[in-house]
C-alpha positions in Angstrom: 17.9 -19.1 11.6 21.4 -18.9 12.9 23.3 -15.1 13.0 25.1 -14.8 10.1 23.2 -17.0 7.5 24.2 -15.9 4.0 22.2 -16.5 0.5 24.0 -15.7 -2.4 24.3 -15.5 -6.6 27.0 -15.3 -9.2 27.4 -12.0 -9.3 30.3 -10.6 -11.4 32.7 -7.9 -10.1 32.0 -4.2 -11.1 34.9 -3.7 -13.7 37.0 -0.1 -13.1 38.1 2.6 -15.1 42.0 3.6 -14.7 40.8 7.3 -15.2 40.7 8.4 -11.6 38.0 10.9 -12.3 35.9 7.6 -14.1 36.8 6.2 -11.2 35.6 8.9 -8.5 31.8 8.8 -10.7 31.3 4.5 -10.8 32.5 5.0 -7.2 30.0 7.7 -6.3 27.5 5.3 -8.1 28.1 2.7 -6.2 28.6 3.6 -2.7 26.4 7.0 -2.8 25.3 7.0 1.0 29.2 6.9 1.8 29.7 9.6 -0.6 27.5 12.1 1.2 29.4 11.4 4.3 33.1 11.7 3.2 34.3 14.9 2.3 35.5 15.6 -0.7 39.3 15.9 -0.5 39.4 12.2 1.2 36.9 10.5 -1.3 39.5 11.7 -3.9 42.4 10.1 -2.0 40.6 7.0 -1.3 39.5 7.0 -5.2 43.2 7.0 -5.9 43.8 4.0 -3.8 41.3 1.5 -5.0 41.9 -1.2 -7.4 38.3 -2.6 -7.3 34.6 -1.6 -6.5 34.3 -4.1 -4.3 37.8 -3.5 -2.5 36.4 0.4 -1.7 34.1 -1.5 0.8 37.4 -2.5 2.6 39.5 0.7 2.6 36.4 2.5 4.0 35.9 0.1 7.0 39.6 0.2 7.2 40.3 3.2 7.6 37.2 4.8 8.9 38.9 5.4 12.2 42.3 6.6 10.8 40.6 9.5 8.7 37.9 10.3 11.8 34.8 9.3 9.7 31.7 7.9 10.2 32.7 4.6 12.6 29.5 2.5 11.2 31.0 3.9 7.6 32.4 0.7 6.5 29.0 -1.8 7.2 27.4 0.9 5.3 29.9 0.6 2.6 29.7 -3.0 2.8 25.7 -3.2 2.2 26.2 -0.5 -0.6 28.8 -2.6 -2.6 26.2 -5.8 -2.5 23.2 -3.4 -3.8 25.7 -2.0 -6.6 26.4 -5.8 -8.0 22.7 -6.9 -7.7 22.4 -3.6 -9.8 25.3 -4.7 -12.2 23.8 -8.3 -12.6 21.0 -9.5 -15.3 20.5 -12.8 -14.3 16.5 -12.9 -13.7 15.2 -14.1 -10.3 12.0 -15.9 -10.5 8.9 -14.7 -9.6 6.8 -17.9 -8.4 7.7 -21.2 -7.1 6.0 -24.4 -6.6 7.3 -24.7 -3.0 8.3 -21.9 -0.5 12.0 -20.8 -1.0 14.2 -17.9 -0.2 15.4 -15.1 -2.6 18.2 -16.4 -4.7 19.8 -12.6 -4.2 19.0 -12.0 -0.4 22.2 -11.5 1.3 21.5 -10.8 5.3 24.0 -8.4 6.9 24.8 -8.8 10.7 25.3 -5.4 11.5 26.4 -3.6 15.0 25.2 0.0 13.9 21.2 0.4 13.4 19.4 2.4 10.9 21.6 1.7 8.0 18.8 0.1 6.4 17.0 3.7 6.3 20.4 5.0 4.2 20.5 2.3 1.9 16.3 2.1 0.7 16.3 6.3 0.6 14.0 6.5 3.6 16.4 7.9 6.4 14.1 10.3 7.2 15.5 11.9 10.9 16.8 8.4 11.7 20.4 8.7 12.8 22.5 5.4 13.2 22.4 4.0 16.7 25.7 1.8 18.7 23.2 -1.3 18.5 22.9 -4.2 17.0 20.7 -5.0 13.1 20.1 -7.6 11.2 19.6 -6.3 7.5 18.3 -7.8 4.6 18.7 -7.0 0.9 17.7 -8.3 -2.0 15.8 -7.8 -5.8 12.2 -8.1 -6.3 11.2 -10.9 -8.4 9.0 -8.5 -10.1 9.9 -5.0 -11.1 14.0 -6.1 -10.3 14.4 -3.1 -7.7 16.6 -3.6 -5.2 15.9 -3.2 -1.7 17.0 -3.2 2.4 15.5 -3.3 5.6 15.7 -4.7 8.8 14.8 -7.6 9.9 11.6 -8.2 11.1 10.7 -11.1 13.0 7.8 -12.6 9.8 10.4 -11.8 7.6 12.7 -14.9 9.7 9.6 -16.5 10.3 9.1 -17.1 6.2 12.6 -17.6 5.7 12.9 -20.6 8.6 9.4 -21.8 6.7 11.3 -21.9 3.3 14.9 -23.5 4.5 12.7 -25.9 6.9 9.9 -27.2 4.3 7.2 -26.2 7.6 4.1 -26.3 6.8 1.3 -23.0 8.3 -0.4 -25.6 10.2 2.8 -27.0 12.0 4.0 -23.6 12.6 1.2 -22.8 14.0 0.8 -25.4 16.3 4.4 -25.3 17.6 3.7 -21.2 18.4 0.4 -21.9 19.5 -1.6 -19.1 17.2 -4.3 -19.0 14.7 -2.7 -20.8 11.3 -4.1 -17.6 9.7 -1.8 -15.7 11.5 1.0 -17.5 9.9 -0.5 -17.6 6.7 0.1 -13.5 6.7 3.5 -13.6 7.8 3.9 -15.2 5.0 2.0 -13.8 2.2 3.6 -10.6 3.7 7.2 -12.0 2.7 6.1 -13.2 -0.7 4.5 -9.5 -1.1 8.6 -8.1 -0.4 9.7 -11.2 -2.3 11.9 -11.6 0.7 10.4 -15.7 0.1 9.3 -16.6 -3.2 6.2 -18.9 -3.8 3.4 -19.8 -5.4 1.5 -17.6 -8.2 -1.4 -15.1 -6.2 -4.5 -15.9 -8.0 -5.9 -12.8 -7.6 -5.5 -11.4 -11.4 -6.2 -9.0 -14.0 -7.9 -11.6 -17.0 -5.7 -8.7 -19.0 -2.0 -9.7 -20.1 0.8 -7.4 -19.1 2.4 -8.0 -22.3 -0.7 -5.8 -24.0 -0.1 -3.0 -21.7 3.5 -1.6 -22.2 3.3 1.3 -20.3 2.0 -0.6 -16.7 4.2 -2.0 -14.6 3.5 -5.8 -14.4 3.1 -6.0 -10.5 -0.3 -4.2 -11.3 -1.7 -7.1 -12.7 -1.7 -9.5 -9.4 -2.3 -8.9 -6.2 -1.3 -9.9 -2.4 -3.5 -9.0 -0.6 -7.5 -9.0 -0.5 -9.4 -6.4 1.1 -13.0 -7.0 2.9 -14.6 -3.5 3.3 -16.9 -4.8 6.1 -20.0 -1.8 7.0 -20.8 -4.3 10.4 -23.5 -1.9 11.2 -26.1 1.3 9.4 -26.0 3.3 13.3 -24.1 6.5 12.8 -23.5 9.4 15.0 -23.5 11.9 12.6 -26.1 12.3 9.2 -23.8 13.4 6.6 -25.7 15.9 3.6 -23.8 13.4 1.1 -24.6 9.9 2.8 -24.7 7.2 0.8 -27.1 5.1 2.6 -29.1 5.7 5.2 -31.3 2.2 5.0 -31.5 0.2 8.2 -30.4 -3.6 7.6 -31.1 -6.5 10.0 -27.9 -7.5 11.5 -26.2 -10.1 11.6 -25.2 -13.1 14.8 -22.4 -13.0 16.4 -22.0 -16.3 14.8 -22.8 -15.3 11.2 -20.1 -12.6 11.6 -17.4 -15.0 13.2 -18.4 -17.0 10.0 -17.9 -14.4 7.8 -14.0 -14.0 8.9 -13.5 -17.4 8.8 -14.9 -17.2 5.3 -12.6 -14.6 4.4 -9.2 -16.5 5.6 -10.2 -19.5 3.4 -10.4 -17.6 0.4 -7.2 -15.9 1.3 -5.6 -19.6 2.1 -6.7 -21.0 -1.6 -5.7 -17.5 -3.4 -2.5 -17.0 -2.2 -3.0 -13.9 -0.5 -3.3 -12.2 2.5 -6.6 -10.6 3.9 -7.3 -7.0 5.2 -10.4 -6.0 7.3 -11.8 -2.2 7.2 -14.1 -2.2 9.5 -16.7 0.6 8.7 -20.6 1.8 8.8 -22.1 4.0 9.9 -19.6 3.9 12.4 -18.2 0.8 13.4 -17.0 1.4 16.7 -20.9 1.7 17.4 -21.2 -2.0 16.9 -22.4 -3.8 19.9 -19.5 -7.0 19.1 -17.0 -4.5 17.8 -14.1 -5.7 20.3 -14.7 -9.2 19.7 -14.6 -8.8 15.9 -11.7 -6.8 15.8 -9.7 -9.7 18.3 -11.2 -12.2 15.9 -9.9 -10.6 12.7 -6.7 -10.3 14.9 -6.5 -13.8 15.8 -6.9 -14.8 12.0 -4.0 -12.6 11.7 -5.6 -10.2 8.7 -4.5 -6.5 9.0 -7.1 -4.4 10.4 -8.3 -0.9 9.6 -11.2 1.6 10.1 -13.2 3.7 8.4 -15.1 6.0 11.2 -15.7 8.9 13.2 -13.6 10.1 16.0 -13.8 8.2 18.9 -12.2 8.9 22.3 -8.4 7.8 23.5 -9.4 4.8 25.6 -10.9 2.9 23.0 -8.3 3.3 20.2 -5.6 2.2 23.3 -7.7 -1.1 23.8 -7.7 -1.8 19.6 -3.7 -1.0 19.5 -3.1 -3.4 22.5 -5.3 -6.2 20.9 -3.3 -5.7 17.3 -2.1 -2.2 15.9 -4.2 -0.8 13.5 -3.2 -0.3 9.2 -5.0 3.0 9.5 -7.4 4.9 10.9 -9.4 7.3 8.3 -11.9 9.6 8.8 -13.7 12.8 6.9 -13.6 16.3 6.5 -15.6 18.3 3.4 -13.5 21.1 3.0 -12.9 23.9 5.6 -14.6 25.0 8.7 -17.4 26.3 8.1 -18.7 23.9 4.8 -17.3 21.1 6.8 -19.9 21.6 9.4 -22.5 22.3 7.2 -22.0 19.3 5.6 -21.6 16.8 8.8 -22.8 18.7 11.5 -21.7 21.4 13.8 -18.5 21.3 15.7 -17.2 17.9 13.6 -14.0 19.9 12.2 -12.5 20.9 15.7 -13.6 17.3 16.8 -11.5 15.4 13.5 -8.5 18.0 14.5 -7.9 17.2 17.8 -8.8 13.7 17.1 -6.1 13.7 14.4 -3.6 14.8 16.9 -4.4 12.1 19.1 -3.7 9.6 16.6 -0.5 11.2 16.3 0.7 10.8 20.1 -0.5 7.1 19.8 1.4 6.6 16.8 -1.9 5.3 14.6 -1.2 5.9 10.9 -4.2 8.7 10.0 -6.1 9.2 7.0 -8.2 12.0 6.0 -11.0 11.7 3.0 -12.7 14.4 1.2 -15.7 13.9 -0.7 -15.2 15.9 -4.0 -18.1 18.0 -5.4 -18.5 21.3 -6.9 -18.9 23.2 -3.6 -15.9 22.2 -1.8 -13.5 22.0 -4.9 -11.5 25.1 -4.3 -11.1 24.1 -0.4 -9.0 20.9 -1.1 -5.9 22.2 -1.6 -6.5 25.5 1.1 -7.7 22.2 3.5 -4.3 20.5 2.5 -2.0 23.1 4.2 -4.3 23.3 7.0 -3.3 19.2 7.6 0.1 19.2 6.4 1.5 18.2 9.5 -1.8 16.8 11.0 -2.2 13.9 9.1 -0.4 10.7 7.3 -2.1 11.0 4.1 -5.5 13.0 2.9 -6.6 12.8 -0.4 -10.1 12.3 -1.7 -12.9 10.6 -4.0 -15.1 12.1 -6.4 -18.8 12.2 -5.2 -20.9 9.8 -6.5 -24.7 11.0 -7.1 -26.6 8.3 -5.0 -28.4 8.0 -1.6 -28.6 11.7 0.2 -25.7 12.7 -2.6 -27.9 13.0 -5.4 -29.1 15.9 -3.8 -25.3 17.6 -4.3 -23.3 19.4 -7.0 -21.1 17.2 -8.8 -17.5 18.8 -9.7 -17.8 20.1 -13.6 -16.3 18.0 -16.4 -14.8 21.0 -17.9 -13.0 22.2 -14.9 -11.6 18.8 -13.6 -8.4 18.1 -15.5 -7.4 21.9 -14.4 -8.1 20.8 -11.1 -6.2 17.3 -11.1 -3.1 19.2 -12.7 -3.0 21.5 -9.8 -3.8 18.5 -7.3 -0.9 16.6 -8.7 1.4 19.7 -8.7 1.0 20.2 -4.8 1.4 16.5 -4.3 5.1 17.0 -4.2 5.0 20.1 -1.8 2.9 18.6 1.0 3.6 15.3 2.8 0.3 14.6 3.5 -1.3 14.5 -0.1 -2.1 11.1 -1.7 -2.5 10.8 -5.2 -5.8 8.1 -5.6 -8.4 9.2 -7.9 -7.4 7.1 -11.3 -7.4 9.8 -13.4 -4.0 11.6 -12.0 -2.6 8.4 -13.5 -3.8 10.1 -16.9 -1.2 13.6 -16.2 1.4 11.1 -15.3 1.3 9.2 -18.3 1.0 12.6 -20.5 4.3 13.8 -18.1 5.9 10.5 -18.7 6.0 9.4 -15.4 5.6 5.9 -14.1 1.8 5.5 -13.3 0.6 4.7 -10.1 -1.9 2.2 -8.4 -4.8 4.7 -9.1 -7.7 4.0 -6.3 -6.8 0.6 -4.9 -3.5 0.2 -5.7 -5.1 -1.8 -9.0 -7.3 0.8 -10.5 -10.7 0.6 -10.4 -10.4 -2.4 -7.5 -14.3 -3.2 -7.8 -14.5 -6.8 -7.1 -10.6 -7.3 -7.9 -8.6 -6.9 -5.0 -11.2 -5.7 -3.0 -14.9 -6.6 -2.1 -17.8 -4.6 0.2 -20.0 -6.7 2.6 -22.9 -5.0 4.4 -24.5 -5.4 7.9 -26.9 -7.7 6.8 -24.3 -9.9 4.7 -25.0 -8.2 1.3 -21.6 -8.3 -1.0 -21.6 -5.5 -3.2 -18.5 -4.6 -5.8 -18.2 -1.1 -4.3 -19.8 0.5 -1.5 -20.4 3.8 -3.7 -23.2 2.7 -5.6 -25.8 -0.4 -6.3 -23.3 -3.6 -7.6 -24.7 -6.0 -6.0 -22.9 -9.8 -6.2 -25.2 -11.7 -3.8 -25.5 -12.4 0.0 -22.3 -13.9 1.8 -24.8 -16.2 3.9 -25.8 -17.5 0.8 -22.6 -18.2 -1.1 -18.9 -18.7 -0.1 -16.6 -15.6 -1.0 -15.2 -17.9 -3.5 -18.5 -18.1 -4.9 -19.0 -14.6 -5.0 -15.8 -13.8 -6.2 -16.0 -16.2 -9.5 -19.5 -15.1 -10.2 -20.2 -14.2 -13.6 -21.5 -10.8 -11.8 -18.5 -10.2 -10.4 -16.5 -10.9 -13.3 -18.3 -8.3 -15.4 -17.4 -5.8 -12.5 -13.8 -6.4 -12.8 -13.9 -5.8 -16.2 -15.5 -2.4 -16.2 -16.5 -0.5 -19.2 -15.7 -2.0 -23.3 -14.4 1.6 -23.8 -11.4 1.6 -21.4 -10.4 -2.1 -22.8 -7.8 -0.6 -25.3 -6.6 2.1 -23.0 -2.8 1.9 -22.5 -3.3 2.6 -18.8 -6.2 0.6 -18.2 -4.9 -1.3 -15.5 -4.2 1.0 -13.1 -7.3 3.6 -14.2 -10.9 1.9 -15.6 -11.7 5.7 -14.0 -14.6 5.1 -11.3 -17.9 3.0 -11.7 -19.4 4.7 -9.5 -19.4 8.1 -10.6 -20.2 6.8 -14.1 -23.1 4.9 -12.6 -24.7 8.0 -10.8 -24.6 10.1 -14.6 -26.5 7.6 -15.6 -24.3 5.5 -18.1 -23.9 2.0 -18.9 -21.2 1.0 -16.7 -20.1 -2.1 -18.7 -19.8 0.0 -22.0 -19.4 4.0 -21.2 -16.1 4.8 -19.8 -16.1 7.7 -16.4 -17.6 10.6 -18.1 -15.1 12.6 -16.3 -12.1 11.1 -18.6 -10.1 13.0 -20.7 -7.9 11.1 -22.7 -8.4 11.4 -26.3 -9.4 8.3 -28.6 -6.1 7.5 -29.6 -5.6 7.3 -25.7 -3.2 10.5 -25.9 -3.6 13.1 -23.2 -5.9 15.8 -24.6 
C-alpha cells in the first residue's frame, strides 16, 4: 500500500460558538493533547483567531515555530481534529462483512514525528515524540464506536493490502512463503481492532445482547480461541493445592503436531484466531517442547505459558523462535506460606525469575491461588510485586485433587475482601481484576463491567478449551468437565457437543442475571461445594434475587 493512502467518510464540520470562552472549551475538547502543551496565554490568542475546528489544526502547524512550541504540534493537532469529527459523527460503521474490506472511517496519517499515536489513544506513558518517521492509523470500532490510533504495524498493512487486493490467505501465503495460518492471524488480529472488517466470528454467546442492557455487546463474540494445552503431568515442584497429580500416557509427536493442525482448522472455519498456553506440570519439561512451540509458531497462533521458572537460555531460544503473549507463574502469598505451600526456596526463585523476564522484555504474570490461609497476604504480596511484575491477580481455590485437603476463603468474608481487592486495583499497576464476581462491585458502583475471568466470563468451553497430555478435552482444567478425547473427535466436534453446550451455559440460576455474560461466577468452585453446576449458581455470589448488589 502506497505512503499516503487515505480512507475516508462524510463527516460534517464541528460547528463553533462566537463566544470566545465557548470557543476555548469545544477547542479544548477537541484538540486536548495540544491543549496540555500550549500555555495558556497563547491557547487564548489562538482561540481568538479561529473561525473553524478544523482550521485550529492549521494555525497550530502554522505557527508552531513562530510561537516556539512543540514542532511535531501541528501533525498532532491534525490527528486530533480527525478523532474529534469521527466523535461528532453518527453515521454507524458496520460490524461484519461478507468479503474483507477496510474501515470506512480509517484515515492513515503519514507522519515525520513518532509516538503521537501514544498522545492520541491516552497511553503515552514515558514515550516522548522522536524526529522519525510514523505511519498512524485511526479509526472507530465497529463495535462499541470508540475511537482509536496507533501505529502502523506491518499485519495491520498486511490485512488492509488483503482487503483493497481481494487476496486470498492461501495466495498470501504462498507469495511470502509462510504457513497460511500465519496469515490467517494477521488477519483475525485486524478484524479484532476492526482496523479490516469481515465476516461474523462464530464463536458466540447463544444469549442476545439486546437481553442484557447493562453488557457491552463485544462480550458476546469472540476473536480469538484459546487451547490451554497441559502437554505433560512431570512437574518439578508438588504443590499442597495441586490439582492433579495423575500420570497420563502421552501422546506422539505426531498426535501432538495433529492436535495443532486441528486447532488452526477450527480457527479457519470460526473466524477466529488461535492461542496456545502451553502448560503441565511444567511444560518446558516436555521432551518435544521446542518443536511444539516452533510448530504452534509456524501456524502463526500466539503462544503462552503457564510454568515454573526456568533459566535465561531457554526463554532466549522461545523469544527468538516467536515472542511469547505471557509468561505466568505462582506464588501463594508471602515468603514463608509461599514455601510451605510449593516448596522451599520457590519465592526467591519466582523473584529473580520475574526480574529476568523484565530485562528480556517477556510480559509476566503472577497467579495466586485464593484460600482462607493466604487471604490477608494478597494485597501485602501486591506491594511486594508492584514493580516486579506485568499483572498478578488470582483464582479462587477450587476443592479438588491435593486442594480438597485446603481451607476455602469464607463466604461471609468474601465481598469485604473483593471491595478492598478492587479498591487497590487502581493504586498498583500490577493488579488485574479477573475473578467474575468484582464485575458484581462494578455494576453496584455503576461502572462499566469487565471481561470477568476470560475476557467472557465464565469462558468454560466458550472461548476457551483444556486439552490434557493424553488428548483428554475438558471444559476447565479446575475440576472434572470432561467433553471427550481430541484423538477421537475433531475440536469442532467437541466444541458443538451437546456436553459442551451445557458448559457454556452454566448454571439456570445466573440465566436472568443482568451481568451474566461477563460473570456465570466460577464452575469450578461451585463444583468442588458440591452443587449442581447446571442449576446452583457460585455459592460465593452475592447479588440479591432481584440481581441488585446486596
Amino acid at each position: 500500500m502506497p505512503p499516503g493512502t487515505r480512507f475516508f467518510i462524510t463527516i460534517y464540520p464541528i460547528p463553533m460558538q462566537d463566544n470566545t470562552h465557548d470557543k476555548s472549551q469545544l477547542l479544548s475538547r477537541a484538540y486536548p493533547g495540544c491543549r496540555k502543551l500550549v500555555p495558556d496565554d497563547i491557547w487564548q490568542q489562538l482561540v481568538s483567531e479561529v473561525e473553524s475546528a478544523e482550521g485550529f489544526a492549521d494555525i497550530l502547524r502554522d505557527r508552531a515555530a513562530q510561537l516556539e512550541l512543540k514542532p511535531y504540534l501541528g501533525e498532532l493537532a491534525r490527528m486530533e481534529s480527525y478523532v474529534a469529527r469521527l466523535e461528532a459523527d453518527n453515521t454507524p460503521v458496520p460490524e461484519y462483512s461478507e468479503k474483507i474490506s477496510v474501515n470506512p472511517t480509517l484515515h492513515l496519517f503519514e507522519n515525520s514525528w513518532k509516538n503521537l499515536a501514544c498522545l492520541i489513544d491516552g497511553a503515552a506513558g514515558d514515550l516522548d515524540p522522536e524526529k522519525t518517521g510514523e505511519l498512524v492509523i485511526v479509526w472507530r470500532h465497529p463495535i462499541g464506536g470508540k475511537v482509536r490510533a496507533k501505529q502502523v504495524q506491518e499485519e495491520d498493512l498486511l490485512a488492509m493490502k488483503m482487503a483493497l487486493e481481494e487476496l486470498s490467505v492461501q495466495a498470501v501465503a504462498k507469495e511470502g512463503n509462510v504457513h497460511a495460518a500465519a496469515v490467517e492471524s494477521a488477519l483475525i488480529r485486524a478484524l479484532q481492532d476492526g482496523v479490516v472488517i469481515g465476516p461474523e466470528p462464530l464463536i458466540q454467546r447463544d444469549s442476545s445482547p439486546e437481553q442484557y442492557k447493562d453488557v457491552d455487546p463485544a462480550f458476546f463474540r469472540a476473536r480469538i480461541f484459546s487451547l490451554q494445552w497441559h502437554i505433560t503431568q512431570d512437574c518439578d515442584l508438588h504443590c499442597r493445592h495441586c490439582y492433579d497429580r495423575k500420570q497420563y500416557s502421552e501422546l506422539s509427536p505426531e498426535q501432538e503436531i495433529g492436535i495443532l493442525d486441528d486447532l488452526a482448522g477450527f480457527c479457519s472455519s470460526h473466524n477466529v484466531h488461535g492461542q496456545v498456553t502451553f502448560t503441565g506440570g511444567n511444560p518446558l519439561l516436555h521432551p518435544n517442547f521446542a518443536k511444539l512451540y516452533q510448530e504452534a509458531s509456524d501456524r502463526g497462533f500466539t503462544t503462552a505459558i503457564l510454568g515454573n521458572p526456568t533459566t535465561r537460555e531457554k526463554i532466549e531460544r522461545l523469544q527468538a523462535i516467536q515472542p511469547l503473549a505471557f509468561y505466568q507463574v505462582s506464588l501463594e502469598g508471602l515468603q514463608e506460606h509461599n514455601d510451605y505451600m510449593r516448596g522451599r526456596g520457590h519465592y526467591e526463585r519466582v523473584l529473580a525469575f520475574l526480574e529476568m523476564l523484565r530485562e528480556l522484555g517477556v510480559f509476566s504474570m503472577v497467579m495466586l491461588t485464593l484460600s482462607r490461609d493466604n487471604m490477608k497476604q494478597v494485597l501485602p504480596l501486591a506491594e511486594i510485586l508492584r514493580n516486579r511484575t506485568d499483572l498478578f491477580t488470582f483464582n479462587r481455590l477450587s476443592l479438588v485433587g491435593e486442594g480438597a485437603n485446603l481451607a476455602a476463603v469464607d463466604p461471609e468474608e468474601y465481598p469485604g475482601f473483593l471491595r478492598a481487592y478492587g479498591a487497590a486495583v487502581g493504586t498498583n499497576p500490577c493488579l488485574g481484576i479477573k475473578d467474575n464476581l468484582l464485575n458484581i462491585i462494578y455494576h453496584e458502583q455503576k461502572r462499566p463491567v469487565f471481561g470477568g475471568c476470560t475476557g467472557f466470563g465464565c469462558g468454560a468451553a466458550f472461548n476457551f478449551i483444556t486439552v490434557l497430555a493424553d488428548g483428554a478435552v475438558h471444559a476447565c482444567r479446575k475440576f472434572p468437565s470432561p467433553l471427550g478425547n481430541i484423538l477421537d473427535n475433531s475440536l469442532g466436534e467437541i466444541y458443538h457437543s451437546g456436553a459442551a453446550k451445557r458448559y457454556r451455559g452454566g448454571a439456570s440460576e445466573c440465566r436472568d442475571c443482568t451481568i451474566r455474560p461477563v460473570c456465570g461466577g466460577c464452575l469450578a468452585v461451585a463444583h468442588s461445594h458440591g452443587l449442581d453446576i447446571f442449576r446452583q449458581k457460585d455459592p460465593y455470589c452475592f447479588f440479591d434475587s432481584q440481581n441488585t448488589p446486596c
